[in-house]
Residue, then its C-alpha position, 0 to 999 in steps of 0.5 A: x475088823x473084817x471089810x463089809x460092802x458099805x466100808x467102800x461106798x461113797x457118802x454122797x447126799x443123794x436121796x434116789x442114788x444109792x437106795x434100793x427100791x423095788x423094780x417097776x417091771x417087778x410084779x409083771x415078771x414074779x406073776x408071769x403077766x410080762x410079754x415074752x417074745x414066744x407070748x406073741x399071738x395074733x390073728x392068722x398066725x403062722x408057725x415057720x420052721x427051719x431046716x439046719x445042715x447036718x454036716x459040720x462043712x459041706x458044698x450045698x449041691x442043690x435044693x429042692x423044695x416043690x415036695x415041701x411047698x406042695x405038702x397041705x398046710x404049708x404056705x410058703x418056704x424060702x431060701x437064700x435066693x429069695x435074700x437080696x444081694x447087696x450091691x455092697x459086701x461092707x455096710x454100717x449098721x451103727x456099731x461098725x463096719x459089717x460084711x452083709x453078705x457073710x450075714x446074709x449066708x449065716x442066716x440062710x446059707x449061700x453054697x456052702x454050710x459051714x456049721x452043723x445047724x446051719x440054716x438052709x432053708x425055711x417053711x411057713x404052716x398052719x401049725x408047728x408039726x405040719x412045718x417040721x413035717x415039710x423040713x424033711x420033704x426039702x431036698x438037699x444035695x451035699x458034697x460033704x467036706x473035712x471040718x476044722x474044728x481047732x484053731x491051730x489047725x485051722x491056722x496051717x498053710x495046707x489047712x482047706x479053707x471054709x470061705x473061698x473069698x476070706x482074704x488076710x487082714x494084717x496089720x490093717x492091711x488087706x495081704x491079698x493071702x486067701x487062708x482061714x486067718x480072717x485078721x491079724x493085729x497086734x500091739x506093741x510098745x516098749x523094748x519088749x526083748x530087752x526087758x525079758x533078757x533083763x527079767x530075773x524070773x520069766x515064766x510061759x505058758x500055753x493055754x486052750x479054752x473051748x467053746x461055751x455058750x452064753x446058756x440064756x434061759x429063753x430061746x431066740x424067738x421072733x414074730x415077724x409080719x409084712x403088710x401088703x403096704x410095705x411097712x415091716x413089723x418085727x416083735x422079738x426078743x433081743x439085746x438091741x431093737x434098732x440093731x434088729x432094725x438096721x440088719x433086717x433093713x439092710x439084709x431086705x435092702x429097704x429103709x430102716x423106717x420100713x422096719x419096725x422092731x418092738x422088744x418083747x421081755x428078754x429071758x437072758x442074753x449076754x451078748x447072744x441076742x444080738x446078731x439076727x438069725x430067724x427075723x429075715x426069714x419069717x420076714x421073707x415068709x410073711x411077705x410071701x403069705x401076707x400073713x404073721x410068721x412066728x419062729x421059736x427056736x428049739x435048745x438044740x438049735x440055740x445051742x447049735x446054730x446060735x453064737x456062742x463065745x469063741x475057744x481060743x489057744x493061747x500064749x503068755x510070757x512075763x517077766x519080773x524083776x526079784x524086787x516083784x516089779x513086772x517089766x515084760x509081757x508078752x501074749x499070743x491070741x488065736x480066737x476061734x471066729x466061727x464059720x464067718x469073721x469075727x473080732x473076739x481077739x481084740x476085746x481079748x488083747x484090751x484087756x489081757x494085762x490091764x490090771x497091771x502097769x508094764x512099760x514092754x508089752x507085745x501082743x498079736x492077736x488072730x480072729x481064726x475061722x473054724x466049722x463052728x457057728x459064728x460066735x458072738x459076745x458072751x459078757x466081756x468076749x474075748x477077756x475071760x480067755x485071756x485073763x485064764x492066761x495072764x492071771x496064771x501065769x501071774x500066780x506063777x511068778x508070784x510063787x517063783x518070787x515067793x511073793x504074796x499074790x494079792x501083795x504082787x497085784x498091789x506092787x504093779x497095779x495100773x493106775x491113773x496114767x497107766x498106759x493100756x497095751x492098746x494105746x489108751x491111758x486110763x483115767x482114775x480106775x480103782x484096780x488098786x482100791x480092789x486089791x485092797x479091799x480084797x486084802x481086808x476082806x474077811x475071805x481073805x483074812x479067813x484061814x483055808x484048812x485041810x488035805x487038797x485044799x486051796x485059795x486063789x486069787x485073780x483080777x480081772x478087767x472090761x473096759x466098758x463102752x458108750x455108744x448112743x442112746x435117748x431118752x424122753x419124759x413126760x412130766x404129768x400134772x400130778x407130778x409124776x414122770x413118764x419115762x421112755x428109752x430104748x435099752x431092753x431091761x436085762x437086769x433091771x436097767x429100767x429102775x436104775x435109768x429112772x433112777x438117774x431121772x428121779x434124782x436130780x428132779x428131786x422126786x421119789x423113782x415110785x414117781x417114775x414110770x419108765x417104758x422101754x419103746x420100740x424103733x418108732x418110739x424113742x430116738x436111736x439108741x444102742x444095744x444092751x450090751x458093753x455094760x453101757x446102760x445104767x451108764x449111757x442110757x442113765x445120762x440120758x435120763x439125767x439129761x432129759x431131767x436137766x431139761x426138765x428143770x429148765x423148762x420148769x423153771x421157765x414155767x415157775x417164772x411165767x406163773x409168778x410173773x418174774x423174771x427167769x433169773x431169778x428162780x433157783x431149784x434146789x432139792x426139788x423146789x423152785x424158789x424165788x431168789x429176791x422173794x422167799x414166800x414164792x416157793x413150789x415143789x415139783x409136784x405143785x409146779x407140775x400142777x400149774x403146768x396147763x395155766x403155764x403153757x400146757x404140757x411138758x417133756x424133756x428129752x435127750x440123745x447122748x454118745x458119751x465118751x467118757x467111759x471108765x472101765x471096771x476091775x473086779x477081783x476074785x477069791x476061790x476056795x477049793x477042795x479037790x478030790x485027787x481021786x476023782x479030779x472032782x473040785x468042790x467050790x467052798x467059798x469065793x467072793x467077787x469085789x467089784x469097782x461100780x464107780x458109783x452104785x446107782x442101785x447097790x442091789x442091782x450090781x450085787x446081782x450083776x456080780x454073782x450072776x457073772x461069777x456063777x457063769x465064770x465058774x461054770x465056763x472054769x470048771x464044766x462047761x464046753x462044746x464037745x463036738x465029733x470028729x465030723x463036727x457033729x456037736x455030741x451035748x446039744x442040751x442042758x442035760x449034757x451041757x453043764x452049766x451049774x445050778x444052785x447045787x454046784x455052787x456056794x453063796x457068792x459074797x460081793x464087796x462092792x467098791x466106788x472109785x468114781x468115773x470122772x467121765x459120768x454125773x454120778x460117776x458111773x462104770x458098767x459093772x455087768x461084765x467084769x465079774x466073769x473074767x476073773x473066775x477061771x483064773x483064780x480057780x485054777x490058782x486055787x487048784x494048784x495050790x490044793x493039789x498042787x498041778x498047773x491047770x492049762x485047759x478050760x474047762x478043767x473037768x475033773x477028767x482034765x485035771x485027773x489028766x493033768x495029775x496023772x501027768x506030773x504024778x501028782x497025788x495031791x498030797 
């Protein structure tokens, strides 16, 4: 019988856990009443507007903004100048180490563009038009200068270079070698050359993806207004308010309790709303007007001056014995960072070759600059890249052993103990729990017919993060639950933390209402992003109801005049032990709570370090028009391992949404910039993300192989899901019409070229 979701999930008696209940921001959002970050109004508002470099590399000569300032209607213009210099390069804003001064010239260039887009300057007006009219007084003096635009090029000795003072890192150690190679890394265990001379089939390759963007729905946007007090209030949309607070802080150089960041609804961001663009500079433009600034940013300037995720060139080698055991592999990652460093290789390195258990691994990893706007997160950065080589190259040898694919995966699968090129030893995964399912699925079991047609398979794998987060909820006398934390909801993270309260109060989630705080209203918490969330926000939740119960308890002892010890709660009762007749439900316990002591709240802070990482596998078919190059995707099916599904119809979505991105990243989508770095697609028209019309019914197998490190045995699921696509479709190509695809995007142009290269006619 044909594999269904249910046959992988686990059995436990939890009442909330499991279930899927209706979202509670739902009905705001089908009936548009939820405030987004451009609903923002208030009196007095000003509109601002930035100017943006139009040269890929350029010297900034000079700036003049008296035309611009004197212009009717406009109120003030700011440039870098008016940022603050730091006394410091290096400061901590809660997630590591960050340059701020490589910050302070992304948000408003300091003598130098590095990027078509980049800001240079920024006016404050009375109206929209009349601050794009005061952009084009502003005069700006440029020596314009060659761009780099490929990492290879970037990376050669004589290559120019884009920051003056970037000096090599290599191997944790400062070279003192000023070049365009902001790190290198590398990890290395086993005899790495004596396992490949003793491999009986070794397959290399070298891969080039482009660059892609995360394609969120709603652009950056952000109000921001000074108070003549000194008290900063900042209302935008973004992954992360308190990472908001500590850039912004830090950028003005004034304490974070100066900074208030209210999060508005987020109309997407999967890694890109992170990092702060317009929030200093309209906070620079209020304190100079002493009124609200208000900035949205226009799709071309999202897709220009916004961080998308960084084009990489690749190399993987491995090597297998004839009994299909892997002894050997070895990759070399160049990760394009941008116009500024930053570190997408080593994400790309975590999780190369951790779905599979080798005892020889080298890898050296590179953070590249380029003429290219500073990339960002883009669910599971750094990974999907990698995976496109490994899992090929993969595919490759399988074919070379004539061994099946999935059965290949299964041989050499990593498993608890398994060590990861990195250094960690996993605990329990469920990499081969995936495998399996995805052998007894019915895609799998399916036959695949017809001329220039193919399966293909991949696996893929994000390691997850924790980070810190709070929680705290009230209990009202009615016996509900208000529930406050600090993670914007992207995908409905509010119902899934309130559900890991609802369930060990013994309560219905309905009976719980959760609201997302701002900086002033909850305790610390880390950004949305890592797929930590429904994981680390989620045990906070349960730990402010364990909090609950104890004082509850206390409050059951009080109200029968007994003794502590002797009140149990079970299945949302509190009983007395030595007295079966004093029995109270949460609900009439809550009502007694103001004869008891009054009001009553729970709270908890978390920095969990048990997380589990989550492997997904993917299965694609294709058809290939040998023509055109055009690929027609007929069926694909995600199998993911959730740990546990705290709501089954969240992870689902979390599964599709990152498979649909992934194929687009696979098959269309891509920067596609001029020789002068000018970027020639700056809109969804030309940048081809694909809609309901490219794609099939994505079908999801959810698996659980509880994290040991969670209460419920939690693992984020919202990353995973992408790195697998390109992979398994470009294996899925190969066998339709018979051509190694080694270029991402593989745009029917590509693999025409590809089929025109090897002769190729898919027959």
């Amino acid at each position: 019988m044909a594999a269904k979701t249910e046959d992988y999930l686990g059995i436990e008696d939890y009442k909330v856990i499991g279930t899927r209940p209706i979202r509670h921001d739902g009905v705001d959002k089908v009936t548009g009443r939820a405030i987004y970050g451009a609903d923002v109004q208030m009196a007095g508002l000003l509109h601002g507007k930035v100017l943006r470099s139009p040269h890929a590399h350029a010297r900034i000569r000079s700036i003049d903004t008296s035309r611009a300032e004197a212009h009717p209607g406009v109120r003030a213009v700011v440039t870098v100048a008016d940022i603050p210099v730091p006394e410091s390069a290096i400061v901590e804003l809660g997630e590591g180490p960050t340059n701020i001064l490589y910050l302070r010239a992304n948000v408003l260039a300091d003598g130098k563009v590095l990027y078509e887009g980049h800001a240079v300057a920024a006016v404050a007006a009375t109206d929209p038009n009349v601050a794009e009219e005061a952009l084009e007084l502003i005069e700006v003096d440029y020596e314009v200068l060659p761009p780099l635009l490929d990492v290879r090029e970037a990376m050669a000795e004589d290559a120019p270079l884009l920051l003056e003072d970037l000096t090599t890192q290599s191997l944790g150690e400062d070279t003192g070698k000023v070049s365009n190679i902001a790190t290198h890394f590398q990890h290395r265990f086993g005899d790495i050359e004596k396992a490949f001379d003793e491999a009986d089939v070794v397959v290399e390759r070298e891969f080039q993806t482009g660059t892609v963007h995360q394609g969120y729905i709603e652009p950056q946007n952000a109000t921001a207004l000074w108070n003549p007090d000194g008290r900063l209030t900042v209302w935008c949309s973004t992954q992360g308010a308190f990472t908001v607070r500590q850039q912004v802080a830090a950028l003005l150089q004034t304490s974070v309790v100066n900074v208030r960041v209210i999060p508005t609804e987020i109309g997407g961001g999967f890694g890109g709303k992170i990092r702060v663009y317009l929030e200093p500079v309209e906070a620079l433009l209020s304190r100079k007007t002493g009124q609200p600034v208000k900035m949205v940013m226009s799709r071309d300037e999202v897709l220009k001056a916004t961080g998308p995720t960084p084009g990489s060139y690749i190399r993987v080698k491995m090597g297998a014995k004839k009994d299909g055991r892997l002894v050997a592999a070895q990759a070399y990652l160049a990760y394009e960072s941008g116009g500024f460093p930053g570190g997408w290789a080593e994400p790309g390195a975590m999780c190369i070759f951790a779905p599979y258990d080798i005892e020889n691994i080298l890898i050296d990893g590179y953070n590249v600059v380029v003429n290219k706007p500073q990339t960002m997160a883009y669910r599971a950065p750094g990974a999907t890249n990698a995976a496109f080589g490994s899992e090929t190259v993969v595919d490759e040898i399988c074919e070379h052993l004539g061994m099946e694919p999935l059965a290949f995966r299964l041989m050499n699968s990593a498993k608890e103990g398994t060590r990861r090129a990195d250094g960690p030893t996993f605990p329990r995964v469920g990499h081969e729990e995936v495998v399996k399912a995805a052998m007894e699925s019915d895609h799998y079991r399916s036959p695949i017919e017809g001329p220039n047609r193919g399966r293909g398979v991949a696996s893929g794998f994000w390691f997850n993060v924790g980070l810190k987060s709070s929680a705290s909820a009230s209990v009202n006398t009615d016996g509900t639950v208000s529930l406050v934390e600090g993670s914007t909801d992207i995908g409905g993270t509010r119902t899934s933390v309130a559900m890991q309260l609802a369930e060990p109060l013994g309560i219905p989630v309905e009976d719980v209402q959760p609201v997302v705080a701002d900086t002033d209203g909850v305790g610390e918490t880390d950004v949305t992003g890592g797929s930590r969330v429904t994981f680390a926000t989620g045990w906070a939740a349960y730990e402010a109801a364990q909090d609950i119960i104890r004082q509850m308890v206390e409050r059951a002892a009080i109200f029968w005049e007994i003794s502590v010890d002797d009140v149990v709660f079970e299945d949302g009762t509190f009983r007395s032990k030595s007295d079966p007749s004093k029995s109270l439900s949460f609900k009439e316990l809550a009502g007694k709570l103001n004869q008891t002591g009054g009001p009553l709240m729970g709270r908890a802070t978390v920095d969990p370090q048990g997380v589990g990482g989550s492997f997904t596998m993917m299965i694609a078919d294709v058809e290939v028009d040998p023509e055109t190059g055009k690929v027609d995707i007929l069926r694909v099916t995600m199998i993911q391992d959730a740990g546990k599904a705290i709501h089954p119809s969240y992870v689902e979505g979390q599964m599709q949404g990152g498979t649909a991105q992934g194929i687009g990243w696979g098959l269309n989508e891509e920067y596609f910039y001029t020789e002068s770095g000018e970027l020639a697609n700056a809109s969804l028209l030309d940048y081809r993300m694909p809609t309901c019309l490219d794609l099939p019914m994505i079908e999801t197998v959810i698996v659980e192989v509880p994290n040991p490190g969670h209460p419920y045995g939690v693992r984020g699921v919202g990353e995973a899901s992408i790195v697998p696509p390109p992979a398994a479709l470009a294996n899925a190509i190969y066998r339709a019409v018979g051509v190694r695809m080694e270029v991402l995007p593989m745009s029917p142009g590509q693999i025409l070229e590809t089929l025109w290269a090897t002769g190729g006619d898919g027959s």
